[in-house]
N, C-alpha and C positions, 0 to 999 in steps of 0.2 A: 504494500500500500504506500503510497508517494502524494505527498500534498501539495501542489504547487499555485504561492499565490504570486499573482502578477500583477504589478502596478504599472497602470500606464503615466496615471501624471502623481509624481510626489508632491505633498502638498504640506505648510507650513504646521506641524503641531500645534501651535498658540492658535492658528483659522479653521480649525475643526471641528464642528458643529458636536453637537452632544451623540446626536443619529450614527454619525461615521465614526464616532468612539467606539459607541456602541456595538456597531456593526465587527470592527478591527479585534476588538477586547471578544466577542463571540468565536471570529476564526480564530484567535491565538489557543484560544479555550478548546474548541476543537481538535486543533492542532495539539496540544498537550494530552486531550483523552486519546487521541488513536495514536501517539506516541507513545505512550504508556502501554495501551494494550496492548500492541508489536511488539514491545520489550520485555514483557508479561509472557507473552506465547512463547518467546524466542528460549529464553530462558527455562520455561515449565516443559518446553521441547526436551532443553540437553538433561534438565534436572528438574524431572516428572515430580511432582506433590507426593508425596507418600503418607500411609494412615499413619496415624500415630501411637496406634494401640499393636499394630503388624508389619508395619511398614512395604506393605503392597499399594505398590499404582495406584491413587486414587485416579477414579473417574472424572468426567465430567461436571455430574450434578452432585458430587461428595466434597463434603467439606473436613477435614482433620480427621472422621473414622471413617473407615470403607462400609458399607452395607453390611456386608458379613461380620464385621465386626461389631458392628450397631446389635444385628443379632441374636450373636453370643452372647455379648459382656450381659454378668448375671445382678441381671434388674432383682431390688428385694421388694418391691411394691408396697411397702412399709408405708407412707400416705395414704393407703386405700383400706388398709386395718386397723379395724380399732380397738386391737388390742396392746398397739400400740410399744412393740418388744424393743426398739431402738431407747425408749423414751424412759424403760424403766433403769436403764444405764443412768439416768440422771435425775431420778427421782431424789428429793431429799438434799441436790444437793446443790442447784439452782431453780430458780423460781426461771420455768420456759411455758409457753402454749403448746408445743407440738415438737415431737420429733420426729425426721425422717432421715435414710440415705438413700442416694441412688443404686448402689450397687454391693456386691458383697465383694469383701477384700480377700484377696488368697493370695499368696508369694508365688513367684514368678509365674503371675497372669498377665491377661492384657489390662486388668484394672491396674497393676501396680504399674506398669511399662506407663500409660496416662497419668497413674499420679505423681511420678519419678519423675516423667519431664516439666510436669507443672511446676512441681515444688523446687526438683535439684535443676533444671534446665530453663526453667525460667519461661516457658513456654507459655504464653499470657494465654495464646488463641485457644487451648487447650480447655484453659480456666471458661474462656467465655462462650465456647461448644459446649461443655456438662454442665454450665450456670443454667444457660436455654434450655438445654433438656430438662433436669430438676424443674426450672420452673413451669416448662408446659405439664408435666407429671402433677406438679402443686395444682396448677391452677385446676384439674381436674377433680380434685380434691376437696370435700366439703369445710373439711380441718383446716385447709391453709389459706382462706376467703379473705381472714383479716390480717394477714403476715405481713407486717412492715419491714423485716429484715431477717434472713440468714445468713448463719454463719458459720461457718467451715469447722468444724471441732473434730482433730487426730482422735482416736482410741485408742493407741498402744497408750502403755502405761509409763515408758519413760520419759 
Protein backbone atom coordinates (compact mmCIF):
# COMPACT_ATOMS: atom_id res chain seq x y z
CA UNK A 1 0.00 0.00 0.00
CA UNK A 2 1.62 3.45 -1.04
CA UNK A 3 0.20 6.89 -0.28
CA UNK A 4 0.81 9.54 -2.42
CA UNK A 5 -0.02 13.14 -1.84
CA UNK A 6 0.40 15.67 -4.55
CA UNK A 7 0.51 19.23 -4.38
CA UNK A 8 0.08 21.27 -7.02
CA UNK A 9 0.34 24.87 -5.69
CA UNK A 10 2.09 25.35 -2.01
CA UNK A 11 0.50 27.77 -0.31
CA UNK A 12 1.58 30.07 2.68
CA UNK A 13 0.61 28.39 6.20
CA UNK A 14 -0.31 31.70 8.14
CA UNK A 15 -3.30 31.98 4.60
CA UNK A 16 -4.94 28.60 5.27
CA UNK A 17 -8.35 28.69 5.95
CA UNK A 18 -9.45 26.41 8.89
CA UNK A 19 -11.20 23.99 5.85
CA UNK A 20 -7.62 23.10 4.38
CA UNK A 21 -6.31 22.47 7.88
CA UNK A 22 -8.64 20.40 8.39
CA UNK A 23 -8.64 18.64 5.29
CA UNK A 24 -4.38 18.30 5.47
CA UNK A 25 -4.58 17.37 9.47
CA UNK A 26 -7.36 14.38 8.20
CA UNK A 27 -4.69 12.96 5.22
CA UNK A 28 -1.77 13.09 7.79
CA UNK A 29 -4.15 11.03 10.00
CA UNK A 30 -4.73 8.75 7.45
CA UNK A 31 -1.47 8.53 6.40
CA UNK A 32 -0.30 7.42 10.15
CA UNK A 33 -3.40 4.77 10.43
CA UNK A 34 -2.24 2.75 7.21
CA UNK A 35 1.39 3.21 8.22
CA UNK A 36 0.85 1.70 11.32
CA UNK A 37 -1.06 -1.03 10.20
CA UNK A 38 1.67 -2.17 7.27
CA UNK A 39 4.03 -2.07 10.14
CA UNK A 40 1.73 -4.09 12.33
CA UNK A 41 1.37 -6.84 9.54
CA UNK A 42 4.85 -6.79 8.47
CA UNK A 43 6.04 -7.42 11.75
CA UNK A 44 3.19 -10.14 13.10
CA UNK A 45 4.38 -11.60 9.56
CA UNK A 46 8.00 -12.58 10.79
CA UNK A 47 6.90 -12.77 14.52
CA UNK A 48 3.40 -14.23 14.54
CA UNK A 49 1.31 -13.35 18.12
CA UNK A 50 1.52 -16.23 20.16
CA UNK A 51 -1.05 -17.40 23.18
CA UNK A 52 0.15 -16.85 26.11
CA UNK A 53 -1.00 -19.72 28.11
CA UNK A 54 0.74 -22.26 25.00
CA UNK A 55 2.20 -20.38 22.99
CA UNK A 56 0.68 -21.44 19.46
CA UNK A 57 -0.07 -19.05 16.54
CA UNK A 58 -2.60 -17.18 17.50
CA UNK A 59 -5.36 -16.54 14.84
CA UNK A 60 -6.85 -13.84 13.51
CA UNK A 61 -9.85 -13.12 15.65
CA UNK A 62 -7.70 -14.25 19.13
CA UNK A 63 -6.48 -12.04 21.29
CA UNK A 64 -3.54 -13.31 24.04
CA UNK A 65 -5.27 -17.11 24.49
CA UNK A 66 -5.98 -19.37 21.49
CA UNK A 67 -9.41 -20.99 21.55
CA UNK A 68 -8.24 -24.13 22.66
CA UNK A 69 -7.00 -22.62 25.32
CA UNK A 70 -9.91 -20.47 26.39
CA UNK A 71 -11.24 -24.08 26.41
CA UNK A 72 -9.26 -25.92 28.62
CA UNK A 73 -8.18 -23.57 31.29
CA UNK A 74 -10.25 -24.85 34.20
CA UNK A 75 -13.09 -22.26 34.95
CA UNK A 76 -14.32 -22.85 38.84
CA UNK A 77 -17.76 -21.18 38.38
CA UNK A 78 -17.51 -20.15 41.96
CA UNK A 79 -19.83 -16.75 41.09
CA UNK A 80 -22.65 -18.87 40.01
CA UNK A 81 -22.77 -20.93 43.80
CA UNK A 82 -23.93 -20.06 46.49
CA UNK A 83 -22.23 -21.86 48.53
CA UNK A 84 -19.89 -19.95 48.05
CA UNK A 85 -16.22 -22.37 48.89
CA UNK A 86 -13.62 -19.42 47.76
CA UNK A 87 -15.24 -17.09 50.30
CA UNK A 88 -15.10 -19.32 53.34
CA UNK A 89 -11.03 -18.97 52.97
CA UNK A 90 -11.92 -15.56 54.23
CA UNK A 91 -14.56 -15.69 56.47
CA UNK A 92 -13.78 -14.01 59.85
CA UNK A 93 -11.03 -12.41 58.65
CA UNK A 94 -12.17 -9.40 56.44
CA UNK A 95 -15.20 -7.96 56.20
CA UNK A 96 -15.94 -8.64 51.96
CA UNK A 97 -19.50 -9.19 49.88
CA UNK A 98 -18.59 -11.86 47.65
CA UNK A 99 -15.90 -14.11 46.61
CA UNK A 100 -14.84 -15.58 43.53
CA UNK A 101 -11.99 -16.92 41.02
CA UNK A 102 -11.80 -17.52 37.77
CA UNK A 103 -9.98 -20.40 37.43
CA UNK A 104 -8.31 -23.31 39.55
CA UNK A 105 -4.59 -23.11 40.13
CA UNK A 106 -2.23 -26.27 39.40
CA UNK A 107 1.60 -26.17 38.93
CA UNK A 108 2.97 -26.26 35.74
CA UNK A 109 -0.48 -25.44 33.86
CA UNK A 110 -1.57 -23.08 31.40
CA UNK A 111 -3.04 -21.00 34.51
CA UNK A 112 0.40 -20.79 36.07
CA UNK A 113 2.26 -20.16 32.46
CA UNK A 114 -0.65 -16.69 32.59
CA UNK A 115 -0.08 -15.82 35.92
CA UNK A 116 3.88 -16.04 35.62
CA UNK A 117 3.91 -13.67 33.00
CA UNK A 118 1.55 -11.34 34.57
CA UNK A 119 3.06 -11.17 37.66
CA UNK A 120 7.02 -12.01 36.93
CA UNK A 121 6.86 -10.60 33.11
CA UNK A 122 5.09 -7.89 33.58
CA UNK A 123 2.65 -8.68 30.86
CA UNK A 124 -0.18 -5.90 31.41
CA UNK A 125 -2.33 -7.36 28.31
CA UNK A 126 -2.56 -10.56 30.04
CA UNK A 127 -3.98 -8.78 33.29
CA UNK A 128 -6.54 -6.96 31.03
CA UNK A 129 -7.62 -10.27 28.98
CA UNK A 130 -8.75 -12.32 32.46
CA UNK A 131 -9.84 -8.69 34.03
CA UNK A 132 -12.65 -8.84 30.95
CA UNK A 133 -13.25 -12.25 31.26
CA UNK A 134 -13.89 -12.26 35.23
CA UNK A 135 -15.87 -9.48 34.61
CA UNK A 136 -18.38 -10.77 31.94
CA UNK A 137 -18.60 -14.15 34.21
CA UNK A 138 -19.44 -11.37 37.35
CA UNK A 139 -21.62 -9.58 35.46
CA UNK A 140 -23.79 -12.63 34.87
CA UNK A 141 -23.89 -13.16 38.27
CA UNK A 142 -26.73 -12.03 40.71
CA UNK A 143 -23.87 -11.70 43.79
CA UNK A 144 -21.62 -9.25 41.94
CA UNK A 145 -24.73 -6.57 40.64
CA UNK A 146 -23.35 -4.04 43.30
CA UNK A 147 -19.37 -4.63 43.14
CA UNK A 148 -17.50 -1.51 43.10
CA UNK A 149 -14.16 -3.06 43.13
CA UNK A 150 -11.95 -6.33 42.84
CA UNK A 151 -9.12 -7.25 44.00
CA UNK A 152 -6.51 -9.73 43.00
CA UNK A 153 -5.77 -11.73 46.48
CA UNK A 154 -2.46 -14.73 46.17
CA UNK A 155 -3.57 -17.81 48.27
CA UNK A 156 -0.24 -19.46 48.93
CA UNK A 157 0.59 -18.84 52.27
CA UNK A 158 3.95 -17.21 52.11
Amino acid sequence: ISLVIHATKIENPNKLNSEKLKNISLLLNLYSLISIGLMNYIVDLFFPPQCQACSSVLRDNELEICVDCRHHLPLTNYHFRKDQPLARLFFGRIHFEAATSLFYFEKNSRVQSLLHKLKYKRQKSIGITLGTWLALEMKDSNRFHSIDLVVSVPLHKK
